[in-house]
DOLUM-773788 format. One record per residue (C-alpha): residue in three letters; x, y, z. Coordinates in pm, whole numbers, padded with zeros to 5 digits, always signed. Layout:
N
ALAXYZ
...
END
This chain:
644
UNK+01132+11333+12726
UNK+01083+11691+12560
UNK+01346+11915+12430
UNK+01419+12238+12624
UNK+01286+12510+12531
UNK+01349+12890+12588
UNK+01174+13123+12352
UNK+01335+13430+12210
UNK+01063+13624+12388
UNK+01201+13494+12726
UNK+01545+13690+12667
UNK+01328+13948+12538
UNK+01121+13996+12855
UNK+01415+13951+13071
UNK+01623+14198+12859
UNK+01381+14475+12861
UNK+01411+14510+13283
UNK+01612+14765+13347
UNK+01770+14673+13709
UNK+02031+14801+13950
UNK+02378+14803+13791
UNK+02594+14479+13920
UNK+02952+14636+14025
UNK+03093+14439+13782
UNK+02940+14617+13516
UNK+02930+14997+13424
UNK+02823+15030+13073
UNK+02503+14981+12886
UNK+02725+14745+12637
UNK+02852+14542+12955
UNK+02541+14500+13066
UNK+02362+14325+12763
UNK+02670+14173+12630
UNK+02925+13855+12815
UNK+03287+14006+12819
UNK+03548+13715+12690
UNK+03572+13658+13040
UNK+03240+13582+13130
UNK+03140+13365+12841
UNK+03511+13153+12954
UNK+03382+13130+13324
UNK+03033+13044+13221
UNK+03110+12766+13008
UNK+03333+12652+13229
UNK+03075+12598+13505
UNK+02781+12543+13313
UNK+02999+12237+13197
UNK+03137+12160+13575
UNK+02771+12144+13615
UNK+02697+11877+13405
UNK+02961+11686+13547
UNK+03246+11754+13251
UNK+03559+11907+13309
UNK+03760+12042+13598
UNK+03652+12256+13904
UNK+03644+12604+13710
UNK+03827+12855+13875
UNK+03582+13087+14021
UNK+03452+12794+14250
UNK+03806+12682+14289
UNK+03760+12869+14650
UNK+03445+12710+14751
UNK+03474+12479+15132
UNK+03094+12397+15080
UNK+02894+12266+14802
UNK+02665+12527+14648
UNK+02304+12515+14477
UNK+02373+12574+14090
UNK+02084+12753+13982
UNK+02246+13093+13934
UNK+02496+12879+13643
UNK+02175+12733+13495
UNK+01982+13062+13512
UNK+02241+13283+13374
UNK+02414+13030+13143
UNK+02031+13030+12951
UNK+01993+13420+12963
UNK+02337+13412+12774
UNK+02356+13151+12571
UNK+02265+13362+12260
UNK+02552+13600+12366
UNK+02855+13365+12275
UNK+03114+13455+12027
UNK+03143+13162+11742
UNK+03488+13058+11907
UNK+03291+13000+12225
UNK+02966+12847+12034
UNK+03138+12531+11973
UNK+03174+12406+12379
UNK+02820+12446+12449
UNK+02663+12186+12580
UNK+02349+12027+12383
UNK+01998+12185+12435
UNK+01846+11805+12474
UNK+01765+11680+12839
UNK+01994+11422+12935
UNK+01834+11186+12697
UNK+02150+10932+12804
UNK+01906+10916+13126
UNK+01714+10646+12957
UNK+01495+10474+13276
UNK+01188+10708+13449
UNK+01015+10608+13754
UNK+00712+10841+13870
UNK+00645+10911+14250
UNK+00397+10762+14405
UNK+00208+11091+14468
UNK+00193+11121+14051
UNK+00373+11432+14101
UNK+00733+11355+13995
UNK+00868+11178+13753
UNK+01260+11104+13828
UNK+01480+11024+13548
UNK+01780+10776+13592
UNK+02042+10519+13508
UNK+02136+10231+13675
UNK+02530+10241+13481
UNK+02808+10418+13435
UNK+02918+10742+13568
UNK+02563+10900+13611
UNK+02447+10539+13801
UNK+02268+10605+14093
UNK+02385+10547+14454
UNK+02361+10169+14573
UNK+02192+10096+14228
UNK+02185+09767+14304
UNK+01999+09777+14645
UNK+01643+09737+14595
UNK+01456+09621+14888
UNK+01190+09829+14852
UNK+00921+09780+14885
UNK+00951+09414+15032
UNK+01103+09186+14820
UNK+01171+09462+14572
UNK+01060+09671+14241
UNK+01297+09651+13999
UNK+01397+10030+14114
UNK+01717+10113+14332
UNK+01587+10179+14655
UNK+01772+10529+14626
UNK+01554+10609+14360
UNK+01250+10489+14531
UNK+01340+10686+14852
UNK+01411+11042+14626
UNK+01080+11008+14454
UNK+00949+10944+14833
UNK+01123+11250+14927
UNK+01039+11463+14666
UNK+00644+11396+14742
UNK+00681+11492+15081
UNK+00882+11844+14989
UNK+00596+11898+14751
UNK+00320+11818+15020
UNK+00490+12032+15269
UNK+00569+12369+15064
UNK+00241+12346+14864
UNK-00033+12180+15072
UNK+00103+12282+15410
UNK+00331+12652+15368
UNK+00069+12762+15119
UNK+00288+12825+14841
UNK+00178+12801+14404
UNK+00263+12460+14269
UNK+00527+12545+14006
UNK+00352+12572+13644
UNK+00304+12232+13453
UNK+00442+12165+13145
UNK+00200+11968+13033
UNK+00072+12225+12776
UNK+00425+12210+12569
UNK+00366+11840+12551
UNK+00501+11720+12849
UNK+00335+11475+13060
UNK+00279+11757+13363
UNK+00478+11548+13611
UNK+00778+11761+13741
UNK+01113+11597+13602
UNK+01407+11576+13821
UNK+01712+11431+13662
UNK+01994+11253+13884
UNK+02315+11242+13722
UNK+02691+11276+13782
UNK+02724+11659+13884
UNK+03032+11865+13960
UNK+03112+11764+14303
UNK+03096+12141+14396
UNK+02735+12134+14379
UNK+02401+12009+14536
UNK+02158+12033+14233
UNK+02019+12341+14004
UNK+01700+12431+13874
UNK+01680+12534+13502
UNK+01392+12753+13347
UNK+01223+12594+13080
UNK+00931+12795+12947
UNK+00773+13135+12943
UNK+00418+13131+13040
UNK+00439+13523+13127
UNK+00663+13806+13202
UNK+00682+13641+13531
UNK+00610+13291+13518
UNK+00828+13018+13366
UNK+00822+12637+13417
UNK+01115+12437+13547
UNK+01323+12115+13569
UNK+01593+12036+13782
UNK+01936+11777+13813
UNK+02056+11681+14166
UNK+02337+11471+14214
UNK+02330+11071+14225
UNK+02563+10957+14479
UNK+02685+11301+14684
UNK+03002+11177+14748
UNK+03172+11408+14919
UNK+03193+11503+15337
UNK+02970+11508+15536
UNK+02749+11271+15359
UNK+03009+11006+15258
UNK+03114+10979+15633
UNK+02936+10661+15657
UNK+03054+10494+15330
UNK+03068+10102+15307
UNK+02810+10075+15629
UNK+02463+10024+15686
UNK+02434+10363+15757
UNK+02551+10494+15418
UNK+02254+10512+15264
UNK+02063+10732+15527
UNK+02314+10963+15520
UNK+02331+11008+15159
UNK+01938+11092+15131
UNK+01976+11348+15428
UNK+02194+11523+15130
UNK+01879+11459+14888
UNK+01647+11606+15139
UNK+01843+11907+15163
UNK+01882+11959+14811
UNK+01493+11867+14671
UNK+01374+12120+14946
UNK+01580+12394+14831
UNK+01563+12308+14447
UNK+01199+12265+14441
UNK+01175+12612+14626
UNK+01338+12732+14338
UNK+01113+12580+14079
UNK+00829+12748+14261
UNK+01047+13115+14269
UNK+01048+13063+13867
UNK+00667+13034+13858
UNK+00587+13294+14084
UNK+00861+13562+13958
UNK+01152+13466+13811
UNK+01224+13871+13742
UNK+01297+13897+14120
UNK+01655+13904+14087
UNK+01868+14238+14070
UNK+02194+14316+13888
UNK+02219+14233+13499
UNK+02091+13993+13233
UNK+02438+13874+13199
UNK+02488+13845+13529
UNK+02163+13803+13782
UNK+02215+13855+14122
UNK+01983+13593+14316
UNK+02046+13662+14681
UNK+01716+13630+14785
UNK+01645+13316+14616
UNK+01941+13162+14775
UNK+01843+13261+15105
UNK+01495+13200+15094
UNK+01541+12825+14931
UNK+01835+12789+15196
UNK+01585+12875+15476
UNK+01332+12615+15348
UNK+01586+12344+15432
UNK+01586+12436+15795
UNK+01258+12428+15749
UNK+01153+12092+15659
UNK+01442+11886+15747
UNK+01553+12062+16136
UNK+01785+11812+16182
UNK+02020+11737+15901
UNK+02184+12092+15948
UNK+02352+12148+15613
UNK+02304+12552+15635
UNK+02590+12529+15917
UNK+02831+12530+15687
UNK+02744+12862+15521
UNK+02683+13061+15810
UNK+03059+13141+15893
UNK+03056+13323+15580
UNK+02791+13561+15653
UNK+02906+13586+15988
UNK+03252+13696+15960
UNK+03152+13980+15717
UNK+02865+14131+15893
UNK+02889+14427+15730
UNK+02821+14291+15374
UNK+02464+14387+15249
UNK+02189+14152+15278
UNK+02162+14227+14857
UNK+02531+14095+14852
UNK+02567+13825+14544
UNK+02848+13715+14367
UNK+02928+13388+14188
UNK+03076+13125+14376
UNK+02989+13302+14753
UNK+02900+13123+15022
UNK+02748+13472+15177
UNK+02405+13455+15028
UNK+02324+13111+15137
UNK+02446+13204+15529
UNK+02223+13512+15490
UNK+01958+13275+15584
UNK+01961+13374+15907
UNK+01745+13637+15807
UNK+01427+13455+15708
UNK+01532+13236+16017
UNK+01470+13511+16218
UNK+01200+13675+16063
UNK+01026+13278+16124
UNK+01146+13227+16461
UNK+01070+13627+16544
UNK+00696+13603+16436
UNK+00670+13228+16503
UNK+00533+13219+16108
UNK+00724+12897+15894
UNK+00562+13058+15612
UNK+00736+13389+15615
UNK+00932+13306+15296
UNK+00581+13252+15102
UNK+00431+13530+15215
UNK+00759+13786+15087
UNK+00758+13594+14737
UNK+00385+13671+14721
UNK+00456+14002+14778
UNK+00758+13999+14509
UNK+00496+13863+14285
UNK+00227+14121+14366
UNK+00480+14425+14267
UNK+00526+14307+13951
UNK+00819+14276+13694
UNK+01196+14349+13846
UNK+01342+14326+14220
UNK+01087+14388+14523
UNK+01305+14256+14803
UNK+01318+14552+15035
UNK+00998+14666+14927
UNK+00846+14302+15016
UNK+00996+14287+15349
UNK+00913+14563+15426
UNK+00538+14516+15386
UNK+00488+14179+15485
UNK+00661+14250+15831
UNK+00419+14577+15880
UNK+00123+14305+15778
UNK+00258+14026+16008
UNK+00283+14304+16278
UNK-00023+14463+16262
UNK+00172+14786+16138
UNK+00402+14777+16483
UNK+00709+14631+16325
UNK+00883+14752+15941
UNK+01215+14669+15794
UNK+01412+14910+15989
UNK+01326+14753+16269
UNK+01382+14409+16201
UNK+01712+14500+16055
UNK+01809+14617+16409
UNK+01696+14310+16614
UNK+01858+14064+16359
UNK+02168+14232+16401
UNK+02118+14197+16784
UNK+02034+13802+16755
UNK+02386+13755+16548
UNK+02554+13899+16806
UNK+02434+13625+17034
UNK+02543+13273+16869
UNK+02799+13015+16947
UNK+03030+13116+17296
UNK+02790+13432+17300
UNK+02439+13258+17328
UNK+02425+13254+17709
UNK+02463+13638+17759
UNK+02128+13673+17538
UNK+01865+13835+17766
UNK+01516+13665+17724
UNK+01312+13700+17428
UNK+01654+13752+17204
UNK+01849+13481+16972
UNK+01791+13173+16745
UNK+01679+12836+16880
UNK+01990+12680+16737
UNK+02228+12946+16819
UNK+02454+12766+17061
UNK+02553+12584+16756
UNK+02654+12886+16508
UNK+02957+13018+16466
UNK+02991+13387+16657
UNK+03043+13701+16466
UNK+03481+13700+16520
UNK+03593+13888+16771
UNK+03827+14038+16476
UNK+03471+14206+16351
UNK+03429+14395+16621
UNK+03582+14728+16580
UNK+03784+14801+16957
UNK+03764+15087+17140
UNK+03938+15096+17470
UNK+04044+15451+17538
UNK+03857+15806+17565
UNK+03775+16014+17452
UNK+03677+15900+17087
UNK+03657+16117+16822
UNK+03576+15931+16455
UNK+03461+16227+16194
UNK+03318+16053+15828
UNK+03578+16280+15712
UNK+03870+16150+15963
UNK+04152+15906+15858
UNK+04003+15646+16144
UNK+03646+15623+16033
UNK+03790+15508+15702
UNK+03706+15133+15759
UNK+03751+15090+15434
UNK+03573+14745+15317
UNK+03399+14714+15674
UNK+03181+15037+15674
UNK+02832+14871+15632
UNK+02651+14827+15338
UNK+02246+14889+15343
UNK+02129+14600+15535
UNK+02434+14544+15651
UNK+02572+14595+16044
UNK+02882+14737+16200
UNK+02927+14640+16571
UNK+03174+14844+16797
UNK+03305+14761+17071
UNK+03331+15019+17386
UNK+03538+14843+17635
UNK+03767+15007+17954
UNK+03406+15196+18046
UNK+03595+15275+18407
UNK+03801+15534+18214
UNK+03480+15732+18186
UNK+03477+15958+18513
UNK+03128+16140+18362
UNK+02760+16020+18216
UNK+02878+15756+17954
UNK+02706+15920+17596
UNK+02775+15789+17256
UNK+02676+16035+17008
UNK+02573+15964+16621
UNK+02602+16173+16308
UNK+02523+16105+15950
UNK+02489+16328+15611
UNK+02156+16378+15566
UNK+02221+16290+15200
UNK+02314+15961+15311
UNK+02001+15806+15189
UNK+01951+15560+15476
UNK+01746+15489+15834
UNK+01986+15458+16096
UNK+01929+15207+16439
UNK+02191+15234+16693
UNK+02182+14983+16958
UNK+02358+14958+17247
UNK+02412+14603+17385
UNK+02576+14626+17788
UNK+02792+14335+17856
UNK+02772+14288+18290
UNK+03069+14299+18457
UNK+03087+13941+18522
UNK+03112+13835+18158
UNK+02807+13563+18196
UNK+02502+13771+18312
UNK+02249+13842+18066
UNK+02276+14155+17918
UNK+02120+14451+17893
UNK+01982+14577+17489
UNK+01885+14961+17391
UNK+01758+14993+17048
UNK+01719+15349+16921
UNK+01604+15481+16558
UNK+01832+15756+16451
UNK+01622+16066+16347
UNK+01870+16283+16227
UNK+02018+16503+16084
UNK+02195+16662+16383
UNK+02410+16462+16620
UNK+02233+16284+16855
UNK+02302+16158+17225
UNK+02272+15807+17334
UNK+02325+15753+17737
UNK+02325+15446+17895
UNK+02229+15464+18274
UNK+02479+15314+18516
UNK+02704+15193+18242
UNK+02985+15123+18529
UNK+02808+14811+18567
UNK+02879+14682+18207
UNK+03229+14554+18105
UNK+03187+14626+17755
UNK+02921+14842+17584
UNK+02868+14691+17204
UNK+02681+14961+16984
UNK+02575+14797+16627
UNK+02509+15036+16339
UNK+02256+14947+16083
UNK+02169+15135+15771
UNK+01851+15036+15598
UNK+01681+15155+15273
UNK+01409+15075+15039
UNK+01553+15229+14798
UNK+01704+15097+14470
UNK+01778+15406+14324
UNK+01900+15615+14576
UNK+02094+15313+14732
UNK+02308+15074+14574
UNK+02376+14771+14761
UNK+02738+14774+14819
UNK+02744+15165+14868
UNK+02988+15181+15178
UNK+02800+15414+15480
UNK+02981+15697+15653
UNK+02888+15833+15981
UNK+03089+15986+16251
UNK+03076+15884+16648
UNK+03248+16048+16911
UNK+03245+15917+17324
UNK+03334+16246+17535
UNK+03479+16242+17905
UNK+03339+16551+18035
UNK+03521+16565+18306
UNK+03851+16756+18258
UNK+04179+16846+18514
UNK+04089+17169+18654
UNK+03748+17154+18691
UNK+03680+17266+19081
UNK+03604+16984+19278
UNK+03704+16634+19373
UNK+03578+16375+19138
UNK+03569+16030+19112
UNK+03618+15821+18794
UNK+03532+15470+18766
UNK+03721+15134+18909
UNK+03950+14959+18738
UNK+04023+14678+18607
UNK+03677+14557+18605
UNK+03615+14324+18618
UNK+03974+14208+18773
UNK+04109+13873+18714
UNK+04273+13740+19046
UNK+04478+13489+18956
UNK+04836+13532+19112
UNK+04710+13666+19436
UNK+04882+14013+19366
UNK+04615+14209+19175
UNK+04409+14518+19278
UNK+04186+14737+19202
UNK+04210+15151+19197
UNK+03974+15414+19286
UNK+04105+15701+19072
UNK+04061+16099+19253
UNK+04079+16400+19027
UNK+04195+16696+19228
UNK+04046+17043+19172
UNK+04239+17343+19072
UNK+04192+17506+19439
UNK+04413+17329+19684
UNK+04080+17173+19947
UNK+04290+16940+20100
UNK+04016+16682+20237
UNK+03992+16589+20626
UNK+03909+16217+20531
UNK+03818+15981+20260
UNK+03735+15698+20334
UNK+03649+15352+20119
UNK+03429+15047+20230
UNK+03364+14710+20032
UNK+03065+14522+20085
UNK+02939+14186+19967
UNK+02621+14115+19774
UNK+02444+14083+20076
UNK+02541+14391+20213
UNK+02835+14300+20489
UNK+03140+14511+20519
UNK+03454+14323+20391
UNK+03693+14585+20395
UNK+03740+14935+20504
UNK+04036+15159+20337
UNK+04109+15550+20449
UNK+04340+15763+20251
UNK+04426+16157+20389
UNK+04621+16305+20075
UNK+04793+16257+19830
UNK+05085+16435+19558
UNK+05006+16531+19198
UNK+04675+16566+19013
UNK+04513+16166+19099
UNK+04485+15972+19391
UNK+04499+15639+19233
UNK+04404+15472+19597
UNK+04421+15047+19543
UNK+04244+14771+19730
UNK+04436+14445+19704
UNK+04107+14208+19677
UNK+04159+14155+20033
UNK+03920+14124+20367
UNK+03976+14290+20654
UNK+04168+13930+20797
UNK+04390+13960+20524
UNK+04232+13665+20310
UNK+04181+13678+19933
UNK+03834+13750+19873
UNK+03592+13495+19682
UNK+03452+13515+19320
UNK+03201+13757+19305
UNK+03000+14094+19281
UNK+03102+14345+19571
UNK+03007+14722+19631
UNK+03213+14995+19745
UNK+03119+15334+19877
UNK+03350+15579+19855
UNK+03341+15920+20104
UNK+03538+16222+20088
UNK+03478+16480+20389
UNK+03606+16836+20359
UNK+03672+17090+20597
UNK+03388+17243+20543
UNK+03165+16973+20661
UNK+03073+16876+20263
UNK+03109+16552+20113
UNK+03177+16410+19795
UNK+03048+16033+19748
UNK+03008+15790+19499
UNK+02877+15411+19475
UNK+03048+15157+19235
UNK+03011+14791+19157
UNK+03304+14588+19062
UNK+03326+14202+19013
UNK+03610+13973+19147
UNK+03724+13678+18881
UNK+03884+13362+18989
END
């Protein structure tokens, strides 16, 4: 067993990079130096982490089990940094030399450090079956070093990615150590940086836990089954942990933020992805994705300590996969992290390998607006996805809450950047992050529905708009208008026949490459407005839309009204005259009208036939005719749908 090592010159290197601020910090001093308060939470979890002490407080929050490589990472940045007081609850630089049995896979690529005894024992330490008639080694033990060759076969030999660098040059036998041992039961496993090789390679080691006690993967405990479901936990966790030990030798500068506090969102998310990866079925990401999903408009660049947000931002490299049918997505963005050199590439990366995946025909921006799309459609909201759009798994994802949609329900809508009601306050998006509003009562609209866009020009941002019709009947699929927003006057987005949608959901998306021009949790203005052109005292007859539609008939006393606008000029009509067909075209009910009082006709059809039966569940037409005296007509076609 070798002593860790991290050479002066690492926090050298690492402190030269000059990255985006982290919000937290707003001085040069705060950002090479640990306030009191950082060097109390960091030795609080970097303890937690090695299994001593209680939950610290910052993870306090936490439903899920995290990955604690950000503690390991920024605990060694730091650990110069400490004032004497703090000095003294350090833990020891030595690797768990209380770990006292080793047991190499049987690949030669591993070598898994253990104990059989007290609290760091491993799971079922007693159990060893394996192979028949036994080895002497726990068959949990057996089983991770199993595990562990196959993660390494399947990122390295079949996704293409670098083996992580050996350490056999400090020393070190070359295997890669992995070191099972009592962890705090709020996380899966970390990977710690070890030694500079250059100013963007390191080597690695990592811990993962030795028993995983905790739900879901102690539902089974005391049955045959127990065992299984513990190593679906190890699965999960040597797939993403050995990701990260190949992030550290590719570029471990690829984070943003600070020295005393990196911000490794895209490690997260990329290791997170590589579970769904390898091991489809075990599912663990699930738990994470209700906390990307319920703050949409959070950047994809979001990180903070203890957040379950970075890990559900998965989706994205699960789309990008699933988009371009490419498992090896992930590799091909670190390579291109790599390729830029020192400091943070992720936008930049993206950005590049998409164009190169595409054949040119596909960038950021545009992903950015189609991923928004596909988390619109998950969970209760999968079966309205037109071909072509959502994840594989998506029925079983939580939805985007319906409390994240912002609700618009009457016209016209004015929201200036500069109004009191665009102020969304901590829901305006963030680059690479979405807004979704929701259009709804589109019957109000008596004109040519048009949603039109304006941003500053200073805003620093490409804008996509898309417009995502919901039909009428609420389970159709429906209908998806992406537009890039040029800029920098307003523009006009129309939707044709919009009377057939019940709800028109328009998702904003700002997107930059920028780290200088665009910090990540920079809150995006724009304005929006929805006009009704139409206006009392224009000089003819008009009709607006139905409503309710759709209607729900449920106490056999609802109806539907066809709203007239009257002109200014009194041209009192000779006949109008409404008829209701069925989908195939056969007249169900016919409905005149000869005048009426005030400024609207609201005329109403009580959902019946001409027999005086409730009508069935369905689509119907009407065609509505107004003849004047004059022998000129005024007409218009709608399309309504009938809920039971």
């Amino acid at each position: 067993m070798k002593k860790y090592l991290l050479t002066f010159a690492f926090l050298i290197l690492l402190g030269s990079f000059s990255f985006a601020a982290d919000e937290e910090t707003d001085s040069a001093e705060a950002v090479n130096q640990l306030t009191e308060e950082q060097q109390a939470d960091l030795i609080e979890r970097i303890n937690y982490l090695h299994g001593n002490g209680p939950v610290p407080a910052s993870l306090e929050h936490l439903t899920h089990p995290i990955c604690g490589t950000h503690t390991a990472f920024q605990y060694f940045l730091n650990k110069d940094k400490f004032d004497a007081r703090f000095k003294g609850m350090l833990p020891q630089d030595d690797r768990y030399p209380e770990l006292t049995i080793t047991y190499d896979s049987p690949e030669g690529l591993f070598k898994v450090h253990y104990v059989t005894s007290g609290t760091d024992a491993v799971f079922m330490p007693l159990v060893d079956t394996i192979p028949l008639g036994g080895d002497g080694i726990p068959d949990y033990v057996n089983k991770t070093a199993e595990i562990a060759d196959s993660v390494w076969n399947f990122q390295i030999d079949s996704l293409g990615f670098p083996a992580p660098p050996s350490d056999n040059p400090s020393g070190g036998d070359g295997l890669y150590d992995i070191y099972i041992l009592e962890l705090g039961s709020t996380y899966y496993g970390a990977t710690y940086p070890d030694i500079v090789i250059t100013a963007q390679s390191a080597t690695s080691y990592f811990v993962m836990d030795n028993d995983y006690n905790f739900a879901p993967y102690n539902e089974f405990a005391g049955t045959p089954q127990d065992m299984d479901r513990r190593l679906d936990a190890v699965r999960v966790t040597l797939a993403h942990e050995f990701n990260h030990s190949i992030h550290f030798g590719m570029d471990y500068t690829d984070y943003e933020g600070t020295v005393s506090n990196p911000r490794l969102y895209w490690w997260e998310m990329s290791a997170t992805y590589m579970e769904e990866a390898m091991y489809d079925n075990v599912n663990d990401y699930y738990g994470y994705l209700p906390y990307y999903l319920a703050t949409p408009w959070k950047s994809l660049r979001y990180f903070v300590n203890g957040s379950l947000f970075p890990y559900g931002a998965c989706l994205f490299p699960i789309f990008l996969s699933e988009k371009f049918d490419d498992v090896a997505v992930t590799r091909k963005i670190w390579e291109r992290c790599r390729d830029l050199g020192v400091g943070p590439d992720f936008p930049q990366a993206v950005d590049a390998t998409i164009r190169e995946i595409s054949g040119d025909t596909y960038d950021l921006v545009s992903a950015m607006r189609e991923f928004a799309t596909w988390n619109l459609f998950t969970g209760s909201r999968t079966g309205l996805a037109p071909a072509g759009v959502g994840y594989s798994e998506a029925a079983n994802y939580p939805r985007i809450p319906d409390s994240c949609l912002f609700l618009f329900d009457d016209f016209p809508i004015y929201y200036y950047r500069d109004s009191v009601e665009i102020n969304f306050g901590v829901r305006r998006p963030e680059v690479l992050g979405a807004n979704y509003l929701d259009i709804r009562n589109l019957s109000l609209i008596a004109d040519t529905f048009q949603f039109r866009f304006l941003v500053l020009p200073t805003s620093g941002a490409i804008w996509n708009i898309s417009q995502v019709g919901i039909p009428l009947d609420g389970v159709s699929d429906a209908t998806i208008y992406h537009n890039r927003f040029a800029g920098p006057g307003a523009e006009y987005y129309a939707v044709p026949e919009y009377e057939d949608y019940l709800r028109l959901i328009h998702i904003i998306t700002p997107v930059s490459l920028s780290f200088t021009e665009t910090n990540y949790n920079n809150k995006f203005d724009y304005s929006f407005y929805v006009l009704d052109t139409v206006e009392v005292g224009d000089t003819t007859y008009y009709f607006t839309n139905v409503f309710p539609n759709p209607v729900m008939a449920a106490n056999g006393d609802e109806q539907v009204t066809f709203r007239v606008q009257k002109p200014v000029a009194d041209i009192p009509p000779l006949n109008f005259e409404i008829t209701i067909y069925n989908v195939a075209g056969e007249v169900v009910r016919k409905l005149s009208f000869i005048d009426w009082p005030g400024i609207y006709l609201d005329a109403a059809w009580d959902l019946k036939n001409s027999s005086g039966k409730e009508v069935a569940a369905g689509v119907y037409m009407a065609f509505a005719r107004m003849t004047m005296a004059d022998g000129s007509e005024v007409t218009r076609k709608y399309k309504l749908a009938v809920l039971r």
